[in-house]
C-alpha positions in Angstrom: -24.3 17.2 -5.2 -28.3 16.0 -4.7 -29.4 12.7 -3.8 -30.0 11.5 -7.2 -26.4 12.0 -8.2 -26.1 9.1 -5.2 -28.5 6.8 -6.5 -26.8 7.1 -9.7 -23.6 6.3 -8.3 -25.1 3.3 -6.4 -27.3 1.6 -9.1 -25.3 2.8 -12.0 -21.6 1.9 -10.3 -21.7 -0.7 -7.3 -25.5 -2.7 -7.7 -23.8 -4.6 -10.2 -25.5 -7.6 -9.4 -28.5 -9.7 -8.3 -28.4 -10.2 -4.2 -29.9 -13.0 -2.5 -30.7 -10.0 0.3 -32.4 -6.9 -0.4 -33.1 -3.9 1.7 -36.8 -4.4 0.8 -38.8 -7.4 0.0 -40.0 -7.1 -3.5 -40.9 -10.1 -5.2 -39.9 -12.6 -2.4 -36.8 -11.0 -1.4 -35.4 -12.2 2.1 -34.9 -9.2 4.3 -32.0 -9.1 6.6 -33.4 -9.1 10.1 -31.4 -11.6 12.3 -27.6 -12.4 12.8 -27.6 -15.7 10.8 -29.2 -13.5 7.7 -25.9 -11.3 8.1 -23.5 -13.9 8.8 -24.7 -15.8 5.8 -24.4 -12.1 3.7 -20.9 -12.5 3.9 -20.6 -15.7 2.3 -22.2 -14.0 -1.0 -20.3 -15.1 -4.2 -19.3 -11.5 -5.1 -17.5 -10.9 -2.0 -14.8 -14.0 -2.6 -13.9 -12.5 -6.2 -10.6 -10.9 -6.8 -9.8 -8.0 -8.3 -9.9 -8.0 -11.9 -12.3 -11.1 -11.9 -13.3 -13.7 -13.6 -9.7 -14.3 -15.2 -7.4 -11.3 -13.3 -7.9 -8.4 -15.9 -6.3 -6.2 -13.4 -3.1 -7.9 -14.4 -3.2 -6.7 -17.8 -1.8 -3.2 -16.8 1.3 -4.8 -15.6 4.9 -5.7 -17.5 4.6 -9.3 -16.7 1.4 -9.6 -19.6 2.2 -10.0 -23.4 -1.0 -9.4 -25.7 -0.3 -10.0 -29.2 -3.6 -10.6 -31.0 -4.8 -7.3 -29.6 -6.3 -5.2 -32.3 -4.9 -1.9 -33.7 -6.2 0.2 -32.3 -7.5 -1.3 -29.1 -11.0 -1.6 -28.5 -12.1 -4.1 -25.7 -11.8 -3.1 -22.2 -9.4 -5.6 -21.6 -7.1 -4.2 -24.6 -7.7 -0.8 -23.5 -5.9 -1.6 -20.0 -3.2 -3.4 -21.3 -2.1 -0.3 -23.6 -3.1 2.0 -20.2 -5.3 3.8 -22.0 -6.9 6.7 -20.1 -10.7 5.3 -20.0 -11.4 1.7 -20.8 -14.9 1.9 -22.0 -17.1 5.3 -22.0 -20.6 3.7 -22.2 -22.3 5.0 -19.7 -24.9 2.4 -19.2 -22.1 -0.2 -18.1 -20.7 -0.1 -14.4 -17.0 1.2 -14.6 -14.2 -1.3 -14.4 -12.3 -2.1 -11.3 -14.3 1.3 -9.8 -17.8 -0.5 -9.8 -16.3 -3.7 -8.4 -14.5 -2.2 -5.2 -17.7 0.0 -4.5 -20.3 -3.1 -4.8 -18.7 -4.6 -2.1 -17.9 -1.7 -0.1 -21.9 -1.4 -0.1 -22.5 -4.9 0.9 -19.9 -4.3 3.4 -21.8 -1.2 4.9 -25.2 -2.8 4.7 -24.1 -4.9 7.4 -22.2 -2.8 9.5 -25.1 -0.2 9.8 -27.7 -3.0 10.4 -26.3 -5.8 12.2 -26.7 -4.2 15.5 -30.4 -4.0 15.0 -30.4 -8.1 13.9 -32.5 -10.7 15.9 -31.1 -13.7 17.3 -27.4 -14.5 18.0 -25.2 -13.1 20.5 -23.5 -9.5 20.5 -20.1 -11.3 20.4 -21.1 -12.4 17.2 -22.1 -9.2 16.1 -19.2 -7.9 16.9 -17.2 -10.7 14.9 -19.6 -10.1 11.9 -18.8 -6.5 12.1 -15.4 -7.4 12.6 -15.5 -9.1 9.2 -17.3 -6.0 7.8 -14.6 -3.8 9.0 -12.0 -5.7 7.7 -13.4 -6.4 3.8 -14.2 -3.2 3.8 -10.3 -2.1 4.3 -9.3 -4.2 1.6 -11.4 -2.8 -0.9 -10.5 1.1 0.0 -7.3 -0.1 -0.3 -7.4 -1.1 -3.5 -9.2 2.0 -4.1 -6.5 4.3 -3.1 -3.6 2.5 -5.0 -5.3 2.3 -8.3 -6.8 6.0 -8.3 -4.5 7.9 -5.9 -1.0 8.3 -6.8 1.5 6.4 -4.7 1.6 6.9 -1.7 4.3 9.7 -0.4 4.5 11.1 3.4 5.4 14.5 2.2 1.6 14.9 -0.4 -0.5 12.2 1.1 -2.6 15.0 3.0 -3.1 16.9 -0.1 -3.1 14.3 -2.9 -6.7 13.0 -3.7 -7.5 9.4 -3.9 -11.4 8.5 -3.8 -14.6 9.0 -1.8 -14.9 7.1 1.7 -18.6 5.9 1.4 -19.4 4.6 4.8 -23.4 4.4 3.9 -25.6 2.5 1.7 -28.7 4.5 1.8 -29.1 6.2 -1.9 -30.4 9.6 -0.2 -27.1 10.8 1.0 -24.9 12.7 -0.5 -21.4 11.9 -2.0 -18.6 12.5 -0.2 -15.9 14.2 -2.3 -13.1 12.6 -3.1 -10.6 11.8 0.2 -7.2 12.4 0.7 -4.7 9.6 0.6 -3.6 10.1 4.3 -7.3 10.2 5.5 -7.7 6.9 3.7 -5.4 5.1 4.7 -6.1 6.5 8.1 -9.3 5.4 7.6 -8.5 2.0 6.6 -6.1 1.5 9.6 -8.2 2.6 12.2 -11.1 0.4 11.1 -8.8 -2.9 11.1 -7.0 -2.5 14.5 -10.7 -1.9 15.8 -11.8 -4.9 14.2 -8.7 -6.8 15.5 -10.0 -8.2 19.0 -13.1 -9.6 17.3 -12.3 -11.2 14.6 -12.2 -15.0 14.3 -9.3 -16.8 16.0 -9.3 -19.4 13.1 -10.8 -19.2 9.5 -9.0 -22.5 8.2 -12.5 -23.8 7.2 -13.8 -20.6 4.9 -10.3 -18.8 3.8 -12.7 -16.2 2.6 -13.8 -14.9 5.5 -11.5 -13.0 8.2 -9.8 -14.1 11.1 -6.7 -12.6 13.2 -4.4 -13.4 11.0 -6.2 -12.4 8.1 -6.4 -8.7 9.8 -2.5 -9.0 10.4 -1.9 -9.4 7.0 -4.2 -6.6 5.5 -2.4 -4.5 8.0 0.9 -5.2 6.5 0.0 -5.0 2.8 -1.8 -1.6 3.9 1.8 -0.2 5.5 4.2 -2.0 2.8 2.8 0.1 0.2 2.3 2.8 2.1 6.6 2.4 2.7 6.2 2.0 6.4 8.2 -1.1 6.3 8.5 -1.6 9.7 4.9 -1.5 10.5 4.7 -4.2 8.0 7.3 -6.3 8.8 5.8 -6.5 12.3 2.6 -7.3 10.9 3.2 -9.7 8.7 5.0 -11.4 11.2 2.2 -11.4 13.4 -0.1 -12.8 10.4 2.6 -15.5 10.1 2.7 -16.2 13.7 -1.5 -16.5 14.1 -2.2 -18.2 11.0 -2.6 -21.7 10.4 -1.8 -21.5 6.7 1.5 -22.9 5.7 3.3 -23.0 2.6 2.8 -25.2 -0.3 5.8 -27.2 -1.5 6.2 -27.6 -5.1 8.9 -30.7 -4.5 5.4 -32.6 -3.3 1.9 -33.4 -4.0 -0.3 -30.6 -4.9 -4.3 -29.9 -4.3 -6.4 -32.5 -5.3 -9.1 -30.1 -5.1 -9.2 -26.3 -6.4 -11.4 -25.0 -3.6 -9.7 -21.8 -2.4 -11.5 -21.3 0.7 -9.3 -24.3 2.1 -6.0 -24.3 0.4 -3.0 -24.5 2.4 -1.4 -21.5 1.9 -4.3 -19.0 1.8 -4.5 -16.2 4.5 -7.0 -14.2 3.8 -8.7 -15.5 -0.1 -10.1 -13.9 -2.9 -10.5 -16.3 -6.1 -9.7 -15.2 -9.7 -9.0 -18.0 -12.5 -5.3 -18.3 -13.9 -5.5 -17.2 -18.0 -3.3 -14.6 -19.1 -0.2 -14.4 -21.8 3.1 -14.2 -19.8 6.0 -12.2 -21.7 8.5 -13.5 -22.8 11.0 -11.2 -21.1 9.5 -12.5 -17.6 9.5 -16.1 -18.7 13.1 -15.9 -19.3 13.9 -14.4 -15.6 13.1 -18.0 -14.3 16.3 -19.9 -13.4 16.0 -23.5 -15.2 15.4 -25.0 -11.9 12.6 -23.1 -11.2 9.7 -25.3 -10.7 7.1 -22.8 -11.2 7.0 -22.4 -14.7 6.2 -25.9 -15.7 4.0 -26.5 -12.7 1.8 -22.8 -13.3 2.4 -22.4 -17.0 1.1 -23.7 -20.1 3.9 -23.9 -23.2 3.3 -24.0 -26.7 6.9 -23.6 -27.2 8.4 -26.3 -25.5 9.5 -23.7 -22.5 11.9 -22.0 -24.9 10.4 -18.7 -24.6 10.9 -18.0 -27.9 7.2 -17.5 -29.2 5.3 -14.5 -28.4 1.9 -16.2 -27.5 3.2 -19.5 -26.6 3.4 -19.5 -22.7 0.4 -18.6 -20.6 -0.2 -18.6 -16.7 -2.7 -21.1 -16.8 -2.4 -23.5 -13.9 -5.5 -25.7 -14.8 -3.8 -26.8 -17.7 -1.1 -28.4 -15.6 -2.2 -28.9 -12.0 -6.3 -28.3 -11.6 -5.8 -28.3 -8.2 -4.1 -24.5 -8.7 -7.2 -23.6 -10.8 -8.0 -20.6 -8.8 -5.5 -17.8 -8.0 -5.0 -16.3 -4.7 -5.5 -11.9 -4.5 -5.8 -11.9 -1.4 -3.2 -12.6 1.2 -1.3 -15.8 1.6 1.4 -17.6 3.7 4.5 -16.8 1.1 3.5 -12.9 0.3 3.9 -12.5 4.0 7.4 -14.1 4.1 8.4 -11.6 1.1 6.9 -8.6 2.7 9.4 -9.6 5.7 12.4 -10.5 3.7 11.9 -7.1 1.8 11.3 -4.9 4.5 14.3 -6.6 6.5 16.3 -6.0 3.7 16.0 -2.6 3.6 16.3 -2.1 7.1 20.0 -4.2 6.3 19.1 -7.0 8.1 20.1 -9.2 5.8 20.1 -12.7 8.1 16.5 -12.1 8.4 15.9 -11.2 4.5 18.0 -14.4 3.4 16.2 -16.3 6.0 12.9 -15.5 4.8 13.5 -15.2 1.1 14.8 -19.0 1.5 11.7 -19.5 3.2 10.2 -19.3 -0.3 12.5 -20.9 -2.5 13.6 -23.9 -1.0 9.8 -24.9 -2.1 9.8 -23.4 -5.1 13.1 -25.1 -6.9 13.7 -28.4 -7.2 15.5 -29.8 -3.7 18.1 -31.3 -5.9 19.7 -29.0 -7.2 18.4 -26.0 -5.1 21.2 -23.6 -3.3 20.2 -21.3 -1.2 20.8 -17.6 -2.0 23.3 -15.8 -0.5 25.2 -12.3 -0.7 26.6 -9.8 2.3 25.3 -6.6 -0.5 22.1 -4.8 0.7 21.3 -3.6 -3.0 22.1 -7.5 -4.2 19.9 -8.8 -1.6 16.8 -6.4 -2.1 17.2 -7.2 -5.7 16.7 -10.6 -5.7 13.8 -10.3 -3.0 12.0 -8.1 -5.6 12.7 -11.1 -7.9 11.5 -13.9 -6.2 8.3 -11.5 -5.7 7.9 -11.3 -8.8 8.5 -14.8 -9.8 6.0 -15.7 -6.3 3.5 -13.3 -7.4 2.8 -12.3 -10.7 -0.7 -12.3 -11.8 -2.5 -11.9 -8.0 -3.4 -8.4 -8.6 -0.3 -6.8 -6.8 2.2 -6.4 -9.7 0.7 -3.4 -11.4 1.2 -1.6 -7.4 4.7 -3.2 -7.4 5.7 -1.2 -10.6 4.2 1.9 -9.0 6.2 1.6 -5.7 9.2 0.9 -7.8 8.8 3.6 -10.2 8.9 6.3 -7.3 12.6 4.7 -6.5 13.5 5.1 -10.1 13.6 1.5 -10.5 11.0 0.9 -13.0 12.4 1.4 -17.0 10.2 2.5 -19.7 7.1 -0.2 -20.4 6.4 -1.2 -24.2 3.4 -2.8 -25.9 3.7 -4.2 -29.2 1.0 -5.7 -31.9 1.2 -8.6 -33.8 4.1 -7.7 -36.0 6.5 -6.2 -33.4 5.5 -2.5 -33.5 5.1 -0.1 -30.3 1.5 0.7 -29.8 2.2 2.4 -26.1 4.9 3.4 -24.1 4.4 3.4 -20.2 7.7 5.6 -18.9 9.6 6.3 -16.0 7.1 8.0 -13.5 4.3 8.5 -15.7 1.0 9.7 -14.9 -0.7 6.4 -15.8 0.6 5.2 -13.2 -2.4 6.5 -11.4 -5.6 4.9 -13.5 -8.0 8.2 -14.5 -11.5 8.5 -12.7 -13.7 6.5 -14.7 -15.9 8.5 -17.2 -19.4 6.7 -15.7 -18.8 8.4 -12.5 -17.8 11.9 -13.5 -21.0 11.8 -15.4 -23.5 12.0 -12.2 -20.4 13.5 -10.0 -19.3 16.5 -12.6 -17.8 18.1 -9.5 -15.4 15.8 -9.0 -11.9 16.4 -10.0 -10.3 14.2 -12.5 -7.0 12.9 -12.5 -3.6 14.9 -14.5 
């Protein structure tokens, strides 16, 4: 693979947009040649998107998303991910979806990690916290990386199945890596947070975008609760709970008056999409009827009789514009699930009901709200995996929900249907869509990479 197979793969895939910064100075440019250039690098707008941004297209690949004015047969992106289709556009002039977003920030990522040690001005602690920060946004991405174009993660193939190339360089002369392993990713991914640990940020409650302690803590234990090391991210995310100063928000009181993200009360660790997607009517009707969540995230047509296909959609400006902007990254109550969850499959079920009613009891009106209780492991993991759900539907994390659950045969066969009813695709038990193909853009400058079955 030559050089220009790299540039390709740079411009083409991850220079998706116009930077404040440049590595040269055409035209006015600003180079980056002291700290404060680098720290302010991290505050560019592309880094605080979500995945799947503006409005969370990600989501569309998962069973909580209804779509029925898509056209037969599908042609947008966006329709071509809700129907799992095996490439969702194959113009090559456009950068790949989901693929070219990871990738852009991975490079602004490693533009600062390979030149803030060279920056003027500052002190080396904070170079170390900025390349603390580097580290850490990094792992997120790769992360998302590995879920979406690896298969899921299994102890027994990680060393062997291939997930996607760990580009640690932004300088368009050096060759692609081939594709990594799994194991060597997450490895990877790991490593770099516990070294970025000791420096990050005691505190990020003024910018939720960037990292802190906490914020690694809770990276960590996403990382290792999909990876099914559940006590690695139980301990984790109690750590993230215990160093954070994000609490949860309570849906019995007053709400944001403000939709800025990078301060809301519950964020750990933010990344902003907007709230607009069709929510099925088979997940609408899992809420119980004191459930405060639907009418306080959910727009009705129907009168909250889930009766309409297209009448009900996730749309919290609608009905609370302080909830405008959707969290992907980490937050206060997906930490409290990841330890209920992982506690109840260890059978500690005091510390799973404990947490789980950590959520609810702000979720459901206090009326009427009784807390859950069973002495069943099965029961218990059951309704955690509910409330997640019902906590975190369209933040990106469903569609690697489905795939976890699939590998423990607990995911049934997925249908789409158009406008009249028909099935227009069928996502079964253990399917290989469950692993999202390597996009055709790439394969085109990198035809020695391996495609996905």
């Amino acid at each position: 693979m030559n050089q220009y197979k790299y540039i390709a793969f740079l411009c083409c895939l991850v220079l998706t947009g116009c930077d404040k910064y440049l590595d040269v100075t055409p035209k006015g440019k600003t180079l980056l040649t002291t700290v404060a250039d680098y720290d302010q690098w991290l505050n560019d707008e592309q880094l605080v998107y979500g995945l799947g941004e503006p409005e969370g297209s990600f989501d569309y690949l998962s069973d909580n998303v209804d779509y029925p004015s898509i056209a037969n047969p599908p042609a947008s992106p966006t329709e071509l991910t809700y129907v799992w289709a095996d490439q969702y556009s194959t113009d090559l002039s456009v950068s790949p979806l989901f693929w070219g977003f990871h990738y852009a920030n991975i490079n602004k990522y490693n533009t600062l990690l390979l030149g803030i040690d060279n920056a003027t001005g500052g002190t080396d602690d904070q170079r170390k916290s900025l390349k603390a920060e580097a580290l850490l946004g990094r792992a997120l991405e790769y992360f998302y990386l590995v879920n979406e174009y690896g298969k899921e993660y299994d102890s027994a193939t990680a060393a062997t199945d291939l997930a996607v190339p760990f580009v640690t360089s932004n300088d368009v002369s050096q060759v692609v890596p081939a594709r990594s392993t799994i194991a060597a990713i997450y490895k990877n991914i790991i490593s770099d947070i516990n070294t970025a640990l000791p420096n990050l940020p005691l505190d990020n409650s003024t910018d939720r975008y960037r990292g802190s302690q906490a914020a690694g803590y809770s990276v960590l234990a996403r990382i290792y609760f999909y990876a099914g090391d559940y006590a690695d991210a139980e301990t984790n995310a109690k750590l993230a709970l215990q160093t954070t100063r994000a609490t949860m928000m309570d849906f019995n009181g007053a709400l944001p008056t403000t939709s800025l993200l990078s301060t809301q009360q519950d964020v750990i660790y933010g990344r902003l999409i907007l709230g607009y997607i069709t929510a099925s009517l088979d997940f609408m009707r899992s809420f119980a009827s004191n459930d405060l969540r639907p009418r306080k995230l959910y727009y009705s047509g129907d009168g909250y009789s889930y009766t309409v296909r297209g009448a009900t959609y996730f749309v919290p400006a609608l009905v609370n514009p302080g909830l405008e902007y959707v969290n992907t990254g980490t937050s206060v109550q997906e930490m409290e699930l990841i330890v209920a969850e992982c506690a109840a499959r260890s059978n500690d079920l005091s510390t799973a009901l404990q947490q789980l009613d950590g959520v609810r009891k702000y979720r459901f009106a206090t009326a009427s709200y009784v807390p859950y209780q069973s002495a069943e492991q099965d029961s218990v993991l059951q309704q955690v995996l509910l409330e997640r759900n019902h906590e975190l539907p369209f933040c990106a994390l469903r569609w690697f929900d489905m795939r976890r659950l699939d590998k423990e045969n607990r995911m049934d066969t997925v249908y789409r249907y158009d406008a009249q009813g028909n099935v227009i695709a069928t996502l079964p038990p253990h399917s290989n869509r469950y692993t999202l193909e390597i996009p055709v853009q790439v394969l085109k400058y990198n035809p020695d990479m391996s495609q996905n079955p």
